[in-house]
N, C-alpha and C positions, 0 to 999 in steps of 0.2 A: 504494500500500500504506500510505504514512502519513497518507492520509487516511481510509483506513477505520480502521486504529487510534486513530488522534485521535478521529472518530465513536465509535467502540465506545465509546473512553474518556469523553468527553463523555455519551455515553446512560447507559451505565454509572453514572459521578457522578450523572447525571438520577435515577437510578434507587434510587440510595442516598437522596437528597433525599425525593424522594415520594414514594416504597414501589414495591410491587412494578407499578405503573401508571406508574412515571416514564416509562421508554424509550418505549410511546406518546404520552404529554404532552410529552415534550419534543418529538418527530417532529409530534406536531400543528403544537403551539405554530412551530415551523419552517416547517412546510408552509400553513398559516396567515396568518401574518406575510405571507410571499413571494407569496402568492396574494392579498390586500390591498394589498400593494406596487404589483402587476402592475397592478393595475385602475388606480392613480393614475398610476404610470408612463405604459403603455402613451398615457390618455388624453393626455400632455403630448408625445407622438412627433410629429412631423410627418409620417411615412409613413402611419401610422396615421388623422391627423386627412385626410389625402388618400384614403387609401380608403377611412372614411368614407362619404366624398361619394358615391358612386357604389353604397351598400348603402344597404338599411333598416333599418330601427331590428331587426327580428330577427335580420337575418344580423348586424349589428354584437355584437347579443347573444351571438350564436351564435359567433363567430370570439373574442370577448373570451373567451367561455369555454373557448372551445377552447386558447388560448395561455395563460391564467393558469391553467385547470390542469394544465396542460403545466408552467408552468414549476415551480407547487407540488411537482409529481413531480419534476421534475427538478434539485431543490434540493440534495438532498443526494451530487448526483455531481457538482457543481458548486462546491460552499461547501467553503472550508477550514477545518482545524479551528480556526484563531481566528478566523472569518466565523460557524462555527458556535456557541463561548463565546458571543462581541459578541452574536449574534442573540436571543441566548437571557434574556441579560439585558437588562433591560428598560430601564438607563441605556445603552446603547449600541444600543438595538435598530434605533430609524428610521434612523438611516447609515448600519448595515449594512445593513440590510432591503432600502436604495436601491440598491448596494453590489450587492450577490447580487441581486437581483431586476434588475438592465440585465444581468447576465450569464446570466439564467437567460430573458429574454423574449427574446434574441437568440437562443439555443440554441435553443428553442423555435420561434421564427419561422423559422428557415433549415430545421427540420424537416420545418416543418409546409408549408412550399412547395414543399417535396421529394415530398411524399406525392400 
């Protein structure tokens, strides 16, 4: 519950900022971020760089997109509300962005192996 009100409140301020289009820009801006994260992430994994080997070049495509925009979605039931300030501004953004994006491609993967 206080993570959705920390969210609201953050969207909310979002939303005061940039008019009445904040709360989507900031949700981009978030979803975004985490989804550029994931692609640099993901490639520096070792399980990943292993299963690799054994796909081609489209399924690799195919599966990277499947988990980073998995985790893009799945950012904001994940991120806390000071993961979500950090991310948002732009002096703290890449160390959260790293931050939330291993916690959001793990959620993601253990999903997505379940399915």
């Amino acid at each position: 519950m206080k993570k959705i009100t920390g969210l609201m409140g953050v969207l909310l301020l979002g939303g005061c900022v940039a008019g009445g289009d904040g709360i989507a820009r900031t949700d981009g801006i978030v979803k975004t971020v985490v989804e550029n994260q994931c692609r640099t992430e993901l490639n520096k994994r070792n399980e990943w760089k292993l299963a690799a080997l054994v796909m081609t070049a489209q399924q690799q495509r195919e599966w990277e997109n499947k988990i980073c925009g998995c985790a893009s979605e799945e950012v904001l039931n994940q991120v806390t509300t000071e993961e979500l300030i950090k991310i948002v501004n732009p002096n703290t953004r890449a160390q959260t962005a790293a931050s939330v994006t291993a916690k959001t491609v793990t959620a993601c993967v253990k999903r997505l192996m379940r399915e």
